[in-house]
N, C-alpha and C positions, 0 to 999 in steps of 0.2 A: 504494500500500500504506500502509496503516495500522499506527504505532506506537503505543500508548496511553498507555506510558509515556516518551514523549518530550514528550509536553500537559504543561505547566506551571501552576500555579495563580498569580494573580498576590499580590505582596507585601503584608502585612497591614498595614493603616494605623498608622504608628507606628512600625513595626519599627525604624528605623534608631535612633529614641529611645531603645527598649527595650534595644537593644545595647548603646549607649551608658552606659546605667545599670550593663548585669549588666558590663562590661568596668571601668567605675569600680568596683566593689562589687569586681570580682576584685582590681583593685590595693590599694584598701585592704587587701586581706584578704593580700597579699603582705607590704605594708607593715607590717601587721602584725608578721608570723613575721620580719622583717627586724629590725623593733624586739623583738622577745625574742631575736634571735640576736645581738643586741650591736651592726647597723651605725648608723652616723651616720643622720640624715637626707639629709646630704648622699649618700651612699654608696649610699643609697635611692634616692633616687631617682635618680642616675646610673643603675643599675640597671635600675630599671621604666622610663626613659627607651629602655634601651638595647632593651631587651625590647618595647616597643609598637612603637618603631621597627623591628624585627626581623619583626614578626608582622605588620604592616600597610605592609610597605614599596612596595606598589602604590598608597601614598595613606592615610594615618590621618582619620580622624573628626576634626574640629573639638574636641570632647568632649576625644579626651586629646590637647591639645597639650601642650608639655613645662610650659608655665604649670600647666594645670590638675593633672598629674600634680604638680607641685612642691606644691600644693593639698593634693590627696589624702593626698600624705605629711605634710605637717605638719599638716592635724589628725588624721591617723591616731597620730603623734607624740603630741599635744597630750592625746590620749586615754590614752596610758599603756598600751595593751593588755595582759593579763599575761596 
């Protein structure tokens, strides 16, 4: 017996890159509303440390390791977002 919707399409070249980018783009964007609510950078990125770790804890991306997240946040800082 035939399922049709059990046939899978295989993955788009790149994808994993693509994640990569919109998940950085989300944490700046975190980072952000963090710096107009008054926390440290420090405080930040604990935070979105805590949180990547939280969401990917079967294995994070290369991308946001807590170096590159500590990244994010300070020029997201550096930027002043209001």
């Amino acid at each position: 017996m035939s399922f049709p919707w059990l046939d899978r399409t295989s993955p788009r070249p790149g994808g994993a890159d693509r994640h990569a980018e919109v998940a950085a783009a989300e944490l700046a964007s975190r980072a952000g509303l963090y710096f107009r609510l008054g926390y440290t950078a420090q405080d930040a990125t604990d935070r979105l440390i805590s949180r990547v770790a939280w969401e990917y804890e079967t294995g994070r991306p290369a991308a946001l390791s807590d170096a590159a997240i500590g990244k994010i946040v300070t020029d997201t800082y550096a930027r002043r977002p209001g």
